[in-house]
Structures are given as structure tokens and as C-alpha cells.
C-alpha positions as CSV (number, residue, x, y, z in Angstrom):
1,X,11.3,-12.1,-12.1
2,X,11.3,-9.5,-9.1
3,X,14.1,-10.5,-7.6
4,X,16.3,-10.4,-10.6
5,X,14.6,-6.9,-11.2
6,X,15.9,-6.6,-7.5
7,X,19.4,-8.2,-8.3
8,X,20.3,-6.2,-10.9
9,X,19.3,-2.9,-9.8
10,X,21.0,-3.2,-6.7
11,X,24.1,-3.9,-8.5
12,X,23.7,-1.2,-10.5
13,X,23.3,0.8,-6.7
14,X,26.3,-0.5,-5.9
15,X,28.3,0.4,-8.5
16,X,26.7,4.1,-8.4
17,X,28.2,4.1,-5.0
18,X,31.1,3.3,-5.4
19,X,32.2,1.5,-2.4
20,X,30.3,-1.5,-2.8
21,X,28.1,-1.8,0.1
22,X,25.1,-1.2,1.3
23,X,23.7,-1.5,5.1
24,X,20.6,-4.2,5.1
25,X,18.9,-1.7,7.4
26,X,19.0,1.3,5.1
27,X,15.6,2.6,5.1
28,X,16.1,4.6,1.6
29,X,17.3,1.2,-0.1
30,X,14.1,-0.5,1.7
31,X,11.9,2.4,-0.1
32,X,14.1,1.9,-3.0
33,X,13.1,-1.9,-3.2
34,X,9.3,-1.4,-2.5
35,X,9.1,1.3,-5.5
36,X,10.7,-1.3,-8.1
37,X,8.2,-3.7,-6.8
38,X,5.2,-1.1,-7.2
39,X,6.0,-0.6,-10.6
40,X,6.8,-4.0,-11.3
41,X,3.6,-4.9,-10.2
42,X,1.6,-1.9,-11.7
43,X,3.2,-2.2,-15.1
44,X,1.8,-5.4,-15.8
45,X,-1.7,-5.5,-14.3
46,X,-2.1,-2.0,-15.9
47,X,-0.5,-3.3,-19.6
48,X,-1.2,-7.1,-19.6
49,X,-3.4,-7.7,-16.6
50,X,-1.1,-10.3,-15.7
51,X,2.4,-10.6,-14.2
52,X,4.9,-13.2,-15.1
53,X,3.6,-15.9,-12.3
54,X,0.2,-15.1,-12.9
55,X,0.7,-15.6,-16.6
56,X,2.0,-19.2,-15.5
57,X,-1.6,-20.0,-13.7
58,X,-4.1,-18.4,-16.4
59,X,-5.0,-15.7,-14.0
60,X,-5.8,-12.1,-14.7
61,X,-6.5,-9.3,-13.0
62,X,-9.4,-6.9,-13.8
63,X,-11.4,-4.2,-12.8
64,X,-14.9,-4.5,-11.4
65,X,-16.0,-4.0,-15.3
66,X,-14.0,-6.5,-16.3
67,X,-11.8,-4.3,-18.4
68,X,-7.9,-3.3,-17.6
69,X,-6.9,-1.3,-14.5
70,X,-5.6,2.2,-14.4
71,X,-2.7,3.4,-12.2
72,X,-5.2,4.6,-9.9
73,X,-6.9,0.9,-9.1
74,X,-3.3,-0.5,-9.7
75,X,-1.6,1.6,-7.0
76,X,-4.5,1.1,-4.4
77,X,-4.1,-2.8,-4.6
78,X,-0.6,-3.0,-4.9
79,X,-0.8,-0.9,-1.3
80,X,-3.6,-2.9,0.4
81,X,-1.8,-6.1,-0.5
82,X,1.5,-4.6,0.8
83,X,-0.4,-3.6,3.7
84,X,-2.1,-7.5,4.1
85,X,1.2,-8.9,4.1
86,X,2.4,-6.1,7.3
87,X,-0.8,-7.5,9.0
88,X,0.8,-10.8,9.0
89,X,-1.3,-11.9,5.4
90,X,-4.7,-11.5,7.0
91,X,-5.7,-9.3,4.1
92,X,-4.9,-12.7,2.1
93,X,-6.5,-15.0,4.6
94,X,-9.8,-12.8,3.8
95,X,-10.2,-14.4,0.6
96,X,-10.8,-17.9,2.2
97,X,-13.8,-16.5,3.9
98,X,-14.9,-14.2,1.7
99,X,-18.1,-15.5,-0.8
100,X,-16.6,-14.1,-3.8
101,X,-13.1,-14.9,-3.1
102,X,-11.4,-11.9,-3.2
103,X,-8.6,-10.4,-0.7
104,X,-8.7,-7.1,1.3
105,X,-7.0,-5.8,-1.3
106,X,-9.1,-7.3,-4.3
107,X,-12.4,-5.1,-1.9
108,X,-10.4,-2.0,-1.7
109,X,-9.2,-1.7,-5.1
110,X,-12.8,-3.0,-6.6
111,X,-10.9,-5.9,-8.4
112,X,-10.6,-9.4,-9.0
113,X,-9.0,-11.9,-10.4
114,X,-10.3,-14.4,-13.5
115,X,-9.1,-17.7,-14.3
116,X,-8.7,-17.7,-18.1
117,X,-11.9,-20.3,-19.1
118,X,-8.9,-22.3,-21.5
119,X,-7.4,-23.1,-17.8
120,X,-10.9,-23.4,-15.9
């Protein structure tokens, strides 16, 4: 779903442009990218707890009072997880150590995720 998200408004860039192109190492359409994907991802773990894929698995993501995030806890994990995956994806290694299974970002952002019990 992201990368049609990501599809489509780049062609929309494009075509705002007007000359049809854009440089793979433009740093605004990098920042560009990464904000779609911020919302994307805030949107629905803020509105539906889930995204699309996670929807697919029966996994939700809540707060440490098991209720929906707010833009606040949203924002903080969807930066800690961007940051994991920098760090080579050691913030998601973390959760294979960790004895409540949760990632660096999951700690940070005081969430976690449940596996709907219909699933479980």
C-alpha cells in the first residue's frame, strides 16, 4: 500500500514539475517520501491501530493502557523505528532478546503490539 501511496504521488510530483524528472538523490524528494510514510503510518495506528499488513496478521498496535495511540506516541515510534532501521535494524533485532518482545521503538514509544486472540 505504501509504495503505491509512493507511486502515485510521485507522479503527481512529476507532473507538478513539469519536466518529468526527478534526481534519485534529491534530498527534498527523500524528505518528501519519509513524510508520506510518517503519515501513512500514523494515520492508521492512530485511527485503526493497524495498517493494511498488520491487518493481514491480526496484529494491533496499542498503547501501554491498551487503548489507541495519539499523534504524540504515534510520531515517537514511527521515528525510533525509522531510526532502528538506520542502525542497520538493531532496534528490531531488540525484540528477539527482549522478555516482552517489544523493539527499541515499541520501549521508546511505551507500546506494543497484540495479536488479536481470534488469530492466537
Amino acid at each position: 500500500m505504501l509504495l503505491s501511496i509512493f507511486f502515485f504521488a510521485t507522479f503527481i510530483l512529476v507532473y507538478a514539475l513539469g519536466d518529468g524528472e526527478i534526481e534519485s538523490n534529491n534530498f527534498f524528494y527523500s524528505l518528501f517520501l519519509i513524510f508520506l510514510a510518517y503519515l501513512y503510518f500514523c494515520w492508521h495506528w492512530i485511527k485503526g491501530r493497524q495498517t493494511l499488513g498488520m491487518r493481514s496478521w491480526y496484529i494491533y498496535v496499542v498503547n501501554e493502557s491498551n487503548t489507541s495511540l495519539n499523534w504524540k506516541q504515534a510520531s515517537l515510534r514511527f521515528a525510533a523505528a525509522l531510526l532502528s532501521l538506520v542502525i542497520i535494524g538493531l532496534g528490531f533485532v531488540w525484540a528477539l532478546f527482549d522478555k516482552k518482545k517489544l523493539a527499541l521503538h515499541d520501549h521508546l514509544s511505551k507500546t506494543k503490539l497484540i495479536v488479536h486472540k481470534s488469530f492466537a
